[in-house]
C-alpha positions as a Markdown table, in Angstrom:
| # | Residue | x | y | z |
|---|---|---|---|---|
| 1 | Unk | 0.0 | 0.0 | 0.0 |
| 2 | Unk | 1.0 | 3.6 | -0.6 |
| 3 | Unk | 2.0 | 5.9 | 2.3 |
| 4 | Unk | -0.9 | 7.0 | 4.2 |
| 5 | Unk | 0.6 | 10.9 | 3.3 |
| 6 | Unk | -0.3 | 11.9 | -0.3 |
| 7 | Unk | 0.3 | 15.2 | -2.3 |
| 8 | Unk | -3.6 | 15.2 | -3.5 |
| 9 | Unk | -4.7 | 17.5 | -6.4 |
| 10 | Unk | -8.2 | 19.1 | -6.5 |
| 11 | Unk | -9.9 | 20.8 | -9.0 |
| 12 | Unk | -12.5 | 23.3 | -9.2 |
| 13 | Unk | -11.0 | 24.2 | -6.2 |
| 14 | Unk | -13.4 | 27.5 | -6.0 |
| 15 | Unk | -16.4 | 26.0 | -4.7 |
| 16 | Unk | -17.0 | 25.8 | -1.2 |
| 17 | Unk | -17.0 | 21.7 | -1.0 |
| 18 | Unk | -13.7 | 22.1 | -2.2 |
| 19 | Unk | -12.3 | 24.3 | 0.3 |
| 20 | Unk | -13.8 | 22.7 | 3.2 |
| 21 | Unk | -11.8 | 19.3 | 2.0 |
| 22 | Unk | -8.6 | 21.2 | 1.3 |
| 23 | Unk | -8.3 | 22.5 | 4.6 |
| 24 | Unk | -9.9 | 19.4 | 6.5 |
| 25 | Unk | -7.1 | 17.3 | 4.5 |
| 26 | Unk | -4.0 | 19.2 | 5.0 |
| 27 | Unk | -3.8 | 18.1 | 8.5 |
| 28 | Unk | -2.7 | 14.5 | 7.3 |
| 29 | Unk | -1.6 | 15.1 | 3.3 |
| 30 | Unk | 0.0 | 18.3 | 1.2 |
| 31 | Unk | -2.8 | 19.8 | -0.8 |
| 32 | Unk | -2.4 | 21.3 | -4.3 |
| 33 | Unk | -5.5 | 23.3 | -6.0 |
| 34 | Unk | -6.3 | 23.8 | -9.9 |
| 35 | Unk | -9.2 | 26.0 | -11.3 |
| 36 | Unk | -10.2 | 26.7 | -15.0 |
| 37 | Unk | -12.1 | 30.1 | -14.0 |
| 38 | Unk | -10.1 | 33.2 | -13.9 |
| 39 | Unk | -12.3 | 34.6 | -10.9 |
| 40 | Unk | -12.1 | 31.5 | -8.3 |
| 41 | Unk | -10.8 | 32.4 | -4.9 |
| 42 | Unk | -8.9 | 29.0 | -4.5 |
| 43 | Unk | -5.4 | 31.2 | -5.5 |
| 44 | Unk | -5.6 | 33.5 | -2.6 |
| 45 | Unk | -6.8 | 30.3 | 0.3 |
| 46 | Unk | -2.7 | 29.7 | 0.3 |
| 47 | Unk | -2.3 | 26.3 | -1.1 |
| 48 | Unk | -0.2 | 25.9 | -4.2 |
| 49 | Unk | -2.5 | 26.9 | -7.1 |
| 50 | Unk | -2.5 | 26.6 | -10.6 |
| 51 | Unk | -4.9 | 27.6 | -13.1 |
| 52 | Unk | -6.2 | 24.9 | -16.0 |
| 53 | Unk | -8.2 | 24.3 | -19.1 |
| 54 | Unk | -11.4 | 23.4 | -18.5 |
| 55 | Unk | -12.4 | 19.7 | -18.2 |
| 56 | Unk | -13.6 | 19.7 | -22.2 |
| 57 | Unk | -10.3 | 21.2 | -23.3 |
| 58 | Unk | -8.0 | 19.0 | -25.7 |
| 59 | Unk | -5.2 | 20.7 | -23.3 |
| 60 | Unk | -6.7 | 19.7 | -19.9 |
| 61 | Unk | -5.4 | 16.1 | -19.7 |
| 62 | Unk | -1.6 | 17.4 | -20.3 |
| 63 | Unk | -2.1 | 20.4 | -18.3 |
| 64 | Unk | -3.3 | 17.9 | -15.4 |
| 65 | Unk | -0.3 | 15.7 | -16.6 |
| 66 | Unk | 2.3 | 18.9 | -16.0 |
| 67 | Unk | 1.0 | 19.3 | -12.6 |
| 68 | Unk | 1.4 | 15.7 | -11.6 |
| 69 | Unk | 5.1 | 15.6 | -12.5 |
| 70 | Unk | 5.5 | 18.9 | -11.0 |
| 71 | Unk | 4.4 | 18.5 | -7.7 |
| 72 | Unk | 4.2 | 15.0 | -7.6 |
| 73 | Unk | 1.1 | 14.4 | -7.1 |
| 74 | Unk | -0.1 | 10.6 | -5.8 |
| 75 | Unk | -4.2 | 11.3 | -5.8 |
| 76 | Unk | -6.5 | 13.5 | -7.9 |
| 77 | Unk | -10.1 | 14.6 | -7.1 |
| 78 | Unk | -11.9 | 15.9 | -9.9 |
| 79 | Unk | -14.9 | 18.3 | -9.5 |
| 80 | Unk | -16.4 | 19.0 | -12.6 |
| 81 | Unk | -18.5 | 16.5 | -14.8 |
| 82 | Unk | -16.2 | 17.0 | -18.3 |
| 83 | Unk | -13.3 | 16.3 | -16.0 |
| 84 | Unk | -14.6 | 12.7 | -14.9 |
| 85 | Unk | -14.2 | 10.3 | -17.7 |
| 86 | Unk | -10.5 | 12.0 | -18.6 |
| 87 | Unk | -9.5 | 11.7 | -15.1 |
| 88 | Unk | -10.5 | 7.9 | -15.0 |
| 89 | Unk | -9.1 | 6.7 | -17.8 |
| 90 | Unk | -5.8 | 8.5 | -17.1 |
| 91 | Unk | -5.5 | 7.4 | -13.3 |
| 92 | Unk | -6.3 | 3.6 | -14.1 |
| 93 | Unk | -3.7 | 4.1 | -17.3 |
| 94 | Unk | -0.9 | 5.6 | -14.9 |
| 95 | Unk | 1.3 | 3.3 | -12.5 |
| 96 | Unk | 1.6 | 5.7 | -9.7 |
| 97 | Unk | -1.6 | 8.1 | -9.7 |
| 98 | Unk | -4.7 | 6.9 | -8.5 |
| 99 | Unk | -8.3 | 9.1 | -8.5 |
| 100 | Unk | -11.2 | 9.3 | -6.3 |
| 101 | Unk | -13.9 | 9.1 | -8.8 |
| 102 | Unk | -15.1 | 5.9 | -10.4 |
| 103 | Unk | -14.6 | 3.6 | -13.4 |
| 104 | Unk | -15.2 | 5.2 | -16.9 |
| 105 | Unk | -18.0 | 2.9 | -17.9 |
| 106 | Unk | -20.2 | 3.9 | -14.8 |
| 107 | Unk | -19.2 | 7.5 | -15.3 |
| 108 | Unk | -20.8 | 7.5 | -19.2 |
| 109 | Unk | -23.8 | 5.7 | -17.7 |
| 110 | Unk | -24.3 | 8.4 | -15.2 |
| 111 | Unk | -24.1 | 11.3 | -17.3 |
| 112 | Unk | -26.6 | 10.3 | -19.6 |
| 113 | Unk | -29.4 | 10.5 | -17.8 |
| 114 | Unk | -32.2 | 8.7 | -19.5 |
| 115 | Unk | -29.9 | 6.4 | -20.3 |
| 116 | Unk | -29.2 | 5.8 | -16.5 |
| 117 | Unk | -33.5 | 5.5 | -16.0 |
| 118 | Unk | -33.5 | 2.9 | -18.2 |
| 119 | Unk | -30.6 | 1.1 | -16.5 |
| 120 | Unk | -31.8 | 1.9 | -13.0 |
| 121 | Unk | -35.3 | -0.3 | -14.2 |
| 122 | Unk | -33.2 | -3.0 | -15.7 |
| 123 | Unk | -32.1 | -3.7 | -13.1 |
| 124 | Unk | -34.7 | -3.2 | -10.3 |
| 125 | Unk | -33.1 | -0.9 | -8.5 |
| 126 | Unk | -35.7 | 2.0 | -8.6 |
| 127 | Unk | -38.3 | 3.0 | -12.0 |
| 128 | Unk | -38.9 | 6.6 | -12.4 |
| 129 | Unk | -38.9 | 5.6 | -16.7 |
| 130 | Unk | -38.9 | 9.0 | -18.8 |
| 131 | Unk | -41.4 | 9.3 | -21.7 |
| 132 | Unk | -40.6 | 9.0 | -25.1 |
| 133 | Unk | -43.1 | 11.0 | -26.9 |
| 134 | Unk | -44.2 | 14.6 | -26.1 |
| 135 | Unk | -47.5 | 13.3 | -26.5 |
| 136 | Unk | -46.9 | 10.3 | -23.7 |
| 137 | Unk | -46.1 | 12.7 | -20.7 |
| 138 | Unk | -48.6 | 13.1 | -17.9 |
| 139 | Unk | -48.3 | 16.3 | -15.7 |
| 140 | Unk | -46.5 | 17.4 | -13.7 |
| 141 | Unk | -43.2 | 16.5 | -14.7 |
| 142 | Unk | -39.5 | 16.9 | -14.3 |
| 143 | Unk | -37.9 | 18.4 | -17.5 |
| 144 | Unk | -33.8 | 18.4 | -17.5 |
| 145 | Unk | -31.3 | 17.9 | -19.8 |
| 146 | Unk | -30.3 | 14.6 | -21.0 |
| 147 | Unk | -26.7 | 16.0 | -20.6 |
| 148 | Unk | -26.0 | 18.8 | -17.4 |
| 149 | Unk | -24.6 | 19.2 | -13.8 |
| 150 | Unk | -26.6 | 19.8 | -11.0 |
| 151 | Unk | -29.7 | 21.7 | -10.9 |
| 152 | Unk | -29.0 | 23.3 | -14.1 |
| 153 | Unk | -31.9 | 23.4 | -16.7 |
| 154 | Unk | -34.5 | 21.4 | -14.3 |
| 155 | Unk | -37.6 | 22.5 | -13.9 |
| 156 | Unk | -41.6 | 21.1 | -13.3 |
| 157 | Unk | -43.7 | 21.9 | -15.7 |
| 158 | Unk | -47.7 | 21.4 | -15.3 |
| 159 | Unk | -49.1 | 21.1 | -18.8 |
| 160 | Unk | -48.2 | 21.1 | -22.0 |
| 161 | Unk | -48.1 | 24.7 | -22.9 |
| 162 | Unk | -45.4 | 24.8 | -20.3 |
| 163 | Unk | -43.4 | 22.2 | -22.1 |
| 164 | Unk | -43.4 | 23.7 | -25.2 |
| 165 | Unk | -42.3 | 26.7 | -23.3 |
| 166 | Unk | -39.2 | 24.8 | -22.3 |
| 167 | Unk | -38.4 | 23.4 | -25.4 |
| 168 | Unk | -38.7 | 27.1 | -27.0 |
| 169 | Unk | -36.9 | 28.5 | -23.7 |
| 170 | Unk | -33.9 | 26.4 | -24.4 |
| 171 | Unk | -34.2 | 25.8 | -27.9 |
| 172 | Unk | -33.8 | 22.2 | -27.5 |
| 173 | Unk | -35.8 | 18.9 | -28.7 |
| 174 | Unk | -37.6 | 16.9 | -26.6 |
| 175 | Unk | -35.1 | 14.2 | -27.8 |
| 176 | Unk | -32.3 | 16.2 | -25.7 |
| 177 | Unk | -34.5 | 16.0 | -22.6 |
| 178 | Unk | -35.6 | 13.7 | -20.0 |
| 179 | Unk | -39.1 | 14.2 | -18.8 |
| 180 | Unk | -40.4 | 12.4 | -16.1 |
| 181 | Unk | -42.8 | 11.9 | -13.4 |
| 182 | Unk | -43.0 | 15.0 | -10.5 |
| 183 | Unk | -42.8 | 13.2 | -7.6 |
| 184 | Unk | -43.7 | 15.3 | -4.0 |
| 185 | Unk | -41.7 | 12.9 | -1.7 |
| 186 | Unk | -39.1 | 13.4 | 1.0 |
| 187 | Unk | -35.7 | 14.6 | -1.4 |
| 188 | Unk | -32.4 | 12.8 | 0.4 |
| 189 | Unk | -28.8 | 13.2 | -1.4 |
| 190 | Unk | -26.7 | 10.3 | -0.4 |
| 191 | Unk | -22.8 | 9.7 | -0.3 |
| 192 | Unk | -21.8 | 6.7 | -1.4 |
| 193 | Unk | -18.3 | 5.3 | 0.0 |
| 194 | Unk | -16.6 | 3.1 | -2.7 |
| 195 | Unk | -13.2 | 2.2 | -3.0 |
| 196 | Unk | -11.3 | 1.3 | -6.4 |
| 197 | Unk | -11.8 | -2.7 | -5.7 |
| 198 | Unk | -15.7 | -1.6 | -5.7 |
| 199 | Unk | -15.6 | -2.2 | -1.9 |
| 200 | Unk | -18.4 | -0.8 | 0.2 |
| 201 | Unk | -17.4 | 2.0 | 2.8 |
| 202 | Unk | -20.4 | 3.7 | 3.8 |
| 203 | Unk | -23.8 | 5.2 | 2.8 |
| 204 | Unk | -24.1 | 8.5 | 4.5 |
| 205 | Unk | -28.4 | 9.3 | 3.3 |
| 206 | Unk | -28.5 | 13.0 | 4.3 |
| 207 | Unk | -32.4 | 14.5 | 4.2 |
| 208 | Unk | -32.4 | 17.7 | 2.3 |
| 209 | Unk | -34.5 | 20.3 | 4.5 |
| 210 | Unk | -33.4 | 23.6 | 2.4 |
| 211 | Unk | -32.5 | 23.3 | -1.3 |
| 212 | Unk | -31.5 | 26.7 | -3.6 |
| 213 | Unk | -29.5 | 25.2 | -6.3 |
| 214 | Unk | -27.9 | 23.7 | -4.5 |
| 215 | Unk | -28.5 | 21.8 | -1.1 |
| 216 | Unk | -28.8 | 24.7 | 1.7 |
| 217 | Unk | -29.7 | 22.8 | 4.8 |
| 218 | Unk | -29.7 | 18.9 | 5.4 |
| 219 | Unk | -29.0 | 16.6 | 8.2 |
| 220 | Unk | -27.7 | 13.2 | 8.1 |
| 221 | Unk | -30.3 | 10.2 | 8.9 |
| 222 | Unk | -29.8 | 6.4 | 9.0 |
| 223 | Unk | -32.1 | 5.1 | 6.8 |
| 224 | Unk | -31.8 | 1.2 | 6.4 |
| 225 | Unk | -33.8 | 1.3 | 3.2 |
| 226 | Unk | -31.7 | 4.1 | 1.9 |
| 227 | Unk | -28.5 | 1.8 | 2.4 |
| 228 | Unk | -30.0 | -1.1 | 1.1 |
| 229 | Unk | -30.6 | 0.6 | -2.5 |
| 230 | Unk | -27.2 | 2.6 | -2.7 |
| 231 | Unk | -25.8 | -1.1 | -1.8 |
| 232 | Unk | -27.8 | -2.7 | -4.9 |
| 233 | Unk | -26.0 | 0.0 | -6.8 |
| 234 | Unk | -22.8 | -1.1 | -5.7 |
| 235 | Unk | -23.4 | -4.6 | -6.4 |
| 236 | Unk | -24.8 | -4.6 | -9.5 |
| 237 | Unk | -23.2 | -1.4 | -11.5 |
| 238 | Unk | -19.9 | -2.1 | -10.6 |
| 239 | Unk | -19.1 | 1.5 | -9.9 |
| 240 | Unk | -15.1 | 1.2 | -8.4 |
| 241 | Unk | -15.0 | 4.7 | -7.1 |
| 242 | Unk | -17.4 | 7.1 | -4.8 |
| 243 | Unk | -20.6 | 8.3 | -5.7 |
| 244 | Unk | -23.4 | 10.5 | -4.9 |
| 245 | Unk | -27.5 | 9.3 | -4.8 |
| 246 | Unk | -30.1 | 11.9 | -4.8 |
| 247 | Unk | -33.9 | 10.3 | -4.8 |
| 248 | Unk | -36.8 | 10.8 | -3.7 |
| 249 | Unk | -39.2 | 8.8 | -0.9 |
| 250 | Unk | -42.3 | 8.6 | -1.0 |
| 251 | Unk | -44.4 | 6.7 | 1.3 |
| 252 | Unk | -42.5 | 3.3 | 1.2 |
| 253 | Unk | -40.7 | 3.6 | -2.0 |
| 254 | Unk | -38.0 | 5.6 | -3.5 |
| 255 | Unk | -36.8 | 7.1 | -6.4 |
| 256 | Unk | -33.5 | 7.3 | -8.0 |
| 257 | Unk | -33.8 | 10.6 | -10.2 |
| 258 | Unk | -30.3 | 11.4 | -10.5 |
| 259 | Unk | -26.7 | 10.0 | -9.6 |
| 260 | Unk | -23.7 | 12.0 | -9.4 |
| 261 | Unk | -20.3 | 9.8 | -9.9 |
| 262 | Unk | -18.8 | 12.2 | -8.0 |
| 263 | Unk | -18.3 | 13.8 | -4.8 |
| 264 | Unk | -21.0 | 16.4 | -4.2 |
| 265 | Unk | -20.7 | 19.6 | -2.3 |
| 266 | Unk | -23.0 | 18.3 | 0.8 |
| 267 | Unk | -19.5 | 15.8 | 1.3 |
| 268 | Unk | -19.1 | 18.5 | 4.1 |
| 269 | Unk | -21.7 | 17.2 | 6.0 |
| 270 | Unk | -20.7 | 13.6 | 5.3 |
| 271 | Unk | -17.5 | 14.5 | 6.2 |
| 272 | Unk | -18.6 | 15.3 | 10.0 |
| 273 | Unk | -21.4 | 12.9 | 10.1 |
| 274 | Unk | -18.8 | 9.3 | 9.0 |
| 275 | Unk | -15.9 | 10.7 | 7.7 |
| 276 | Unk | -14.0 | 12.3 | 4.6 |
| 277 | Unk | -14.8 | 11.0 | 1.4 |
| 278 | Unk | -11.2 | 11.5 | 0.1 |
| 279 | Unk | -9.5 | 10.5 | 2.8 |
| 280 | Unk | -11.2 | 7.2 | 3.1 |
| 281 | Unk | -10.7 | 6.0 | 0.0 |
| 282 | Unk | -7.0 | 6.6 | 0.4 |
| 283 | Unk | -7.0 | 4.9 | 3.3 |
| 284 | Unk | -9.0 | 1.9 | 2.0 |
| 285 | Unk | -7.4 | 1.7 | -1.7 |
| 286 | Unk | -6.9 | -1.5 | -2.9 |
| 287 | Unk | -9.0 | -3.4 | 0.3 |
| 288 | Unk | -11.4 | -6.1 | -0.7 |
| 289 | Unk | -12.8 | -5.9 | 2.7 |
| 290 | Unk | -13.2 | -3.1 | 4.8 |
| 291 | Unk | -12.5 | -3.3 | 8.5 |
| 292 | Unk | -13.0 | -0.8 | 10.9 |
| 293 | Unk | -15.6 | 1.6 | 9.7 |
| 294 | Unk | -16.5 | 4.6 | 11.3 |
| 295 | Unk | -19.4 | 5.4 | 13.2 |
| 296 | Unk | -22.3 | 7.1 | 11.9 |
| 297 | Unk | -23.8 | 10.4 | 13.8 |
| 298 | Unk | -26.6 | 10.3 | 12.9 |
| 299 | Unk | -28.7 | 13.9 | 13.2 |
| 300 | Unk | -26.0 | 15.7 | 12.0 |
| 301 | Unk | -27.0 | 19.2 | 10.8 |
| 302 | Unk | -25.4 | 21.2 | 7.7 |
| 303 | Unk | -26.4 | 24.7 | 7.6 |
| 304 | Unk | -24.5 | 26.4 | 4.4 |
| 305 | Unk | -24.1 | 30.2 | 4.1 |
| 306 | Unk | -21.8 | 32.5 | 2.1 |
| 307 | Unk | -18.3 | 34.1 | 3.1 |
| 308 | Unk | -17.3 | 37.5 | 1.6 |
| 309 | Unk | -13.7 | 37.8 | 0.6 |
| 310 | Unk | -12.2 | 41.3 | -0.6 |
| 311 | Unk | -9.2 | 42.0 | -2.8 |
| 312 | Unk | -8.2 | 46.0 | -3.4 |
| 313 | Unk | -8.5 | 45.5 | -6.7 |
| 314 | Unk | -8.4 | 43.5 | -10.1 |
| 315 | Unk | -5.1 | 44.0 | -11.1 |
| 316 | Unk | -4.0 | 42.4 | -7.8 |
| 317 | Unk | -5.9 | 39.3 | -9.3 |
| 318 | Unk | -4.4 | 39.2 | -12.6 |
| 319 | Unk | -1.2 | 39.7 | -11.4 |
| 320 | Unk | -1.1 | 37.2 | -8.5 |
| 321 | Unk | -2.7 | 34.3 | -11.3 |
| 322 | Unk | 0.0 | 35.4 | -13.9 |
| 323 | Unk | 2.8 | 34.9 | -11.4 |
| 324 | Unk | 2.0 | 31.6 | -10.9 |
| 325 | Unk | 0.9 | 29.9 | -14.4 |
């Protein structure tokens, strides 16, 4: 096994999921940030920054390549969704650089959405099947993109006209969509703890009290059901790497309507309610079996709020990135 010490990479290191992890880890590794946008504070949060391509550049993969070499990195953690596949396929290709994110063929299958509804019924894990005619869909409904992150593009619509408002909104077909079934249940977003052996490390189901594009207030909740499902997921998808559930329950069944292969922001609160996502797969890489879990707490509350940060002026920005790329 590797040292338990790594020089780990992250990415989109302006969000605040991001920061929270790169100040809980440097206690135990040597952290080293990366952001494609210009205007991300992760330069000024005094870790070693550099800027990059985004994740659909033809120049990210050498970009992340440089840095690797450079500051000898041992583990990266990708944040964006174009980043995912690359980062895969290059961490499984190189001998010493390993990646907490999973396996390229459960990546694709995630990021199509419809395509993942269909799989999800397959195999019996949860059905929430989109239509496949405009003229099939029952109201309300869930209208997102086949192809986006987060709550981008999603929205209920109640009738048709409002459909065909979407469609004209975004100048999309309804091919490009998936549309299905509104349902008014209890909305959990779920951490699920996977290792690169597709070893089981935890489910961490965290009940979403406060959502605003993203989740605003939560608190973690064993829920044995919850587990159960995220755990068929594991089993039967193969997945090798962590991921992230969100679903919705509603009376006595739930419903998968969209998984992240990815760590999501609310890892913050899975982070205090089990433990760090990153950390633990480091610690359990390579393990068939995994001894000595933590403990869940459950009733764990994450209330999220902004932080203001000030420079003097713009040129102090531009010239602190250009010193450093």
């Amino acid at each position: 096994m590797k040292k338990n010490k790594r020089n780990i990479l992250i990415t989109c290191a302006g969000g605040s999921a991001s920061i929270y992890m790169a100040q809980q880890l440097s206690a135990r590794h040597t952290i080293f940030l990366a952001d494609a946008d210009e205007r991300s504070i992760a330069p000024f949060l005094g870790f070693p920054f550099k800027r990059i391509p985004l994740g659909k550049s033809k120049n990210y993969l050498s970009a992340i390549k440089k840095l690797v070499r450079i500051w000898n990195i041992d583990c990266i953690v990708p944040g964006a969704d174009e980043e995912l596949r690359v980062i895969s396929r290059y961490s499984r290709s190189a001998k010493n650089v390993s990646a907490v994110v999973p396996n390229d063929q459960f990546i694709k299958k995630c990021l199509n959405k419809y395509e993942l509804m269909l799989e999800l019924h397959k195999l019996k894990i949860s059905s929430l099947l989109p239509w496949n005619t405009l003229r099939h869909v029952r109201y309300p409904a869930i209208v997102k993109p086949r192809y986006g992150r987060g709550s981008r593009g999603v929205h209920v619509v109640h009738n048709r006209k409002q459909l065909l408002g979407y469609i004209a909104l975004y100048k999309v077909h309804f091919s490009d969509l998936v549309v299905q079934p509104y349902i008014n249940g209890t909305e959990y977003t779920v951490s699920v703890i996977v290792n690169n052996k597709n070893a089981l490390i935890g489910v961490v189901p965290k009940r979403v009290i406060l959502k605003r594009g993203i989740t605003r207030v939560a608190v973690a909740e064993r829920h044995k059901a919850i587990e159960d499902v995220c755990g068929m997921i594991v089993k039967k998808m193969n997945p090798c790497g962590p991921f992230n559930v969100q679903l919705m329950r509603l009376k006595n069944t739930l419903y998968i309507f969209e998984i992240n292969p990815r760590l999501s922001t609310t890892s913050v609160l899975t982070d205090r309610a089990f433990g760090n996502e990153i950390d633990l797969y480091i610690r359990h890489e390579n393990a068939t079996v995994i001894k000595r879990k933590p403990e869940f707490r459950s009733g764990m509350y994450l209330y999220r709020y902004e932080k203001n940060c000030f420079r003097t002026g713009r040129k102090s920005l531009t010239k602190y990135l250009s010193d450093r790329e």
